[in-house]
C-alpha positions in Angstrom: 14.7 59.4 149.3 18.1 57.4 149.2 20.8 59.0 149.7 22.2 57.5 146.3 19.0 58.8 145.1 19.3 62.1 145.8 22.7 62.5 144.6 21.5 61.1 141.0 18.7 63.7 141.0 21.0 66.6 141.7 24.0 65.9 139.3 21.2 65.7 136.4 19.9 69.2 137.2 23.2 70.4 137.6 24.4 68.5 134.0 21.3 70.1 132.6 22.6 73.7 134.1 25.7 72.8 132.2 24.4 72.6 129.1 22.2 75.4 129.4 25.4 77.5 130.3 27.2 76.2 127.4 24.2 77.1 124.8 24.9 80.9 126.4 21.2 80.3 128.6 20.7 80.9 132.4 20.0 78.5 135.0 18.6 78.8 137.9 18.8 77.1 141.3 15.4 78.2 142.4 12.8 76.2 140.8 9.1 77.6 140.4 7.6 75.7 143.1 10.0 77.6 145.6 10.1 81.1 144.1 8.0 83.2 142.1 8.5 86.1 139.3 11.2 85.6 136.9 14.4 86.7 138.7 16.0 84.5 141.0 16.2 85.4 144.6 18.9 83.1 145.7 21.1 83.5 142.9 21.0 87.3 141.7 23.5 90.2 142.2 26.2 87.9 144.1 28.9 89.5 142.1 30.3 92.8 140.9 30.4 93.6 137.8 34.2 94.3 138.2 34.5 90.5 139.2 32.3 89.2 136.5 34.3 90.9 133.7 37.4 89.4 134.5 35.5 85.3 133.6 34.4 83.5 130.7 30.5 84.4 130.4 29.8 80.7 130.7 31.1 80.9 134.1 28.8 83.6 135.0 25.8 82.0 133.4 26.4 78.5 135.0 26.8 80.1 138.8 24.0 78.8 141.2 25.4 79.6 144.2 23.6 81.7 147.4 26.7 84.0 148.0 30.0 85.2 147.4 32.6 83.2 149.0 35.3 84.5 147.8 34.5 87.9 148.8 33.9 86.8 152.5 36.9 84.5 152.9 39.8 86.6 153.1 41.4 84.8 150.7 45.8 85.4 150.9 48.4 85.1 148.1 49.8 81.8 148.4 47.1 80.0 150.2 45.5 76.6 149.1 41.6 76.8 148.4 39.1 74.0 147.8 35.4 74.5 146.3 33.3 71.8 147.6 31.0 71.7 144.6 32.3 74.1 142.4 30.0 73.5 139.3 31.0 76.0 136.3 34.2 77.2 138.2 33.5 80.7 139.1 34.6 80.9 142.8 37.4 78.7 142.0 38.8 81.2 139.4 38.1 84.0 141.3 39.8 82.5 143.9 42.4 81.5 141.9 43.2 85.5 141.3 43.2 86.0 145.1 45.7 83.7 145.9 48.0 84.3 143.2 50.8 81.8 141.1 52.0 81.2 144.1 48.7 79.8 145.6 46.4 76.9 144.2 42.9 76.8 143.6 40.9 73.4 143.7 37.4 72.7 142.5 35.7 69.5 143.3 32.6 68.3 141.5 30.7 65.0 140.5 28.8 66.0 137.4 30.7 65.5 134.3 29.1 68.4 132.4 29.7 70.7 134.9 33.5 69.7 135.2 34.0 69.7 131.3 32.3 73.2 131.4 34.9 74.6 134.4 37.7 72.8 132.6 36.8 75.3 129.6 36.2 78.0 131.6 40.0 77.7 133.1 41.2 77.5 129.5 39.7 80.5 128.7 40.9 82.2 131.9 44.1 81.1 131.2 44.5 80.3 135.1 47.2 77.9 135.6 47.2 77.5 139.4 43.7 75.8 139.4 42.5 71.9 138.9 39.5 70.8 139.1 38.9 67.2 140.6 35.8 64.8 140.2 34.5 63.2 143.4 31.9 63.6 145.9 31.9 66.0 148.7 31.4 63.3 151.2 34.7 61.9 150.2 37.2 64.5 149.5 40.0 63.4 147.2 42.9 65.1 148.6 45.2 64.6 151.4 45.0 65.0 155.1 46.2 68.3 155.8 46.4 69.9 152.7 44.3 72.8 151.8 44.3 76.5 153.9 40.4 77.6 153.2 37.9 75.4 152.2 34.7 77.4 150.3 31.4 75.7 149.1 28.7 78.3 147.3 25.3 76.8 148.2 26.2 73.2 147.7 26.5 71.4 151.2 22.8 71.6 151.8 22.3 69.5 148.7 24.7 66.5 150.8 22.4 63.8 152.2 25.0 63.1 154.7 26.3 66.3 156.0 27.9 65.3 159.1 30.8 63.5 156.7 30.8 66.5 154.7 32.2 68.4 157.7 33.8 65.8 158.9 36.1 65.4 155.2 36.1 69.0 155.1 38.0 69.0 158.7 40.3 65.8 157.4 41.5 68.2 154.7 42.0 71.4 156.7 45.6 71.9 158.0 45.7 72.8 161.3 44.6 76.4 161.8 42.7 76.4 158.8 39.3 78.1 157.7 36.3 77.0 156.8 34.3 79.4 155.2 31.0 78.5 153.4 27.9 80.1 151.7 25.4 77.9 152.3 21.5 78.1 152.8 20.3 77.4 156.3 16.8 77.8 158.1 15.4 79.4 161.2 13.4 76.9 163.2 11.8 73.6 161.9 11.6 72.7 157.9 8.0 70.8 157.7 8.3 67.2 156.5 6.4 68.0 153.4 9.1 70.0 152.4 11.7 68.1 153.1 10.5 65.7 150.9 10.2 67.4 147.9 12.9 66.8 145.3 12.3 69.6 143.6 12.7 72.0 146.8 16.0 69.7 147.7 17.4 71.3 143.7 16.2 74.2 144.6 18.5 74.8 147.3 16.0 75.1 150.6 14.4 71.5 151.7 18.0 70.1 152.8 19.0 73.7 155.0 19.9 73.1 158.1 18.9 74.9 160.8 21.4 76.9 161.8 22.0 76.4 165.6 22.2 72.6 164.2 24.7 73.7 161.0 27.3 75.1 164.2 26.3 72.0 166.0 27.7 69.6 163.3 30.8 72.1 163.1 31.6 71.7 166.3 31.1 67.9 166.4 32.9 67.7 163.4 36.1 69.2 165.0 36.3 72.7 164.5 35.8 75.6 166.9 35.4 79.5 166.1 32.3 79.0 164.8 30.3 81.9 163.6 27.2 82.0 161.2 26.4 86.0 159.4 22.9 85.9 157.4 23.7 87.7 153.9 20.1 87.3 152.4 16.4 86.7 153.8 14.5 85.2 151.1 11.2 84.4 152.8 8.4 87.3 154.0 8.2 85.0 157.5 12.3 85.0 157.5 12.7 81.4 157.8 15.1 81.0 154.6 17.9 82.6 154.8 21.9 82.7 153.0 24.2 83.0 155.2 28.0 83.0 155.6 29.5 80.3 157.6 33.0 80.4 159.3 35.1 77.7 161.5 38.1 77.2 162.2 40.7 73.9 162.3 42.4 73.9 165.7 45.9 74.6 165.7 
């Protein structure tokens, strides 16, 4: 599949996620060809219930993510955070509460639906250090130098290209910044039949990395500190796996 391609079939899923969200339903990112039973694997019990009762429902309902970011990034007041992908908004507005007025909270997204939905989620939050940007995560609309942490919730193993990914995620990074991601990856070789399969690629496991080649790209990419912490095992053989990823700009 094109790269073009792929990024057409992901922002429809994610418009239809959207509107689901908005009509007070539940999407999911696993699809059934990936997971069985009715509850989500990836998905379920990321957040507290303490952290969920401070957002809009519909920015509950639309989270797809694999982790809890914002929990893991040691988030300061008055820092600069960018989601990479930030769909309905949740990380961005809980991040938004981490850093405080005097910190900024930016989410970047390239589905329409999903950005309408965040912008409404914000209103209803009330949270005025946050802006949400349309674009693509291969091409980062913000300055060089700009942004303290960059998060991502289960979103750069969706990217096609993931070496420019990393590579516009460091661009953006001021020196001595953090990159800290929950992503999917995989433990030893994806087989091609998977890696084929739209559906799995939505689904959030036929584009992992493996993850001695996610550190790889890191480090190619620029950044150094590298260190990858699996959250959740979702497969009985323990190939699939969420984990939280952390890198560092150099100074």
């Amino acid at each position: 599949m094109k790269d073009e391609e792929l990024r057409q079939v992901v922002s429809e899923k994610y418009a239809q996620a959207a509107l689901a969200a908005q009509k007070g339903g539940k999407s999911s990112c696993c699809e059934p060809s990936c997971c069985s039973g009715s509850t989500d694997p990836i998905t379920r019990d990321l957040y507290d219930d303490r952290e969920m009762a401070q957002l809009p429902e519909t920015a509950v309902k639309a989270s797809l993510g694999c982790g809890n970011p914002t929990a893991l990034a040691e988030l300061r007041p008055g820092e600069t955070v960018l989601d990479l992908g930030s769909g309905g908004g949740i990380d961005v507005l809980l991040s938004a509460k981490r850093v405080g007025p005097a910190g900024r909270a930016y989410g970047l997204d390239m589905t329409d639906e999903m950005l309408a939905l965040a912008r409404e989620n914000q209103r209803k939050a009330g949270a005025t250090n946050v802006e949400f940007l349309k674009g693509e995560i291969e091409k980062i609309p913000l300055p060089d130098n700009s942004v303290d942490v960059i998060i991502s919730n289960c979103v750069i193993n969706l990217a096609a290209d993931k070496d420019k990914v990393l590579q516009e995620a460091f661009r953006v990074l001021k020196p001595g910044a953090r990159f800290a991601v929950s992503d999917v990856v995989v433990r030893g070789a994806v087989p091609a039949d998977v890696r084929k399969s739209v559906e799995l690629w939505i689904g959030c496991l036929a584009g992992a990395l493996e993850e001695s080649e996610y550190c790889s790209k890191l480090e190619k990419a620029g950044f150094h500190q590298i260190d990858l912490e699996v959250t959740r095992v979702y497969t009985e053989d323990g190939k699939f796996v969420s984990a939280f990823v952390r890198a560092e700009k150099p100074r």
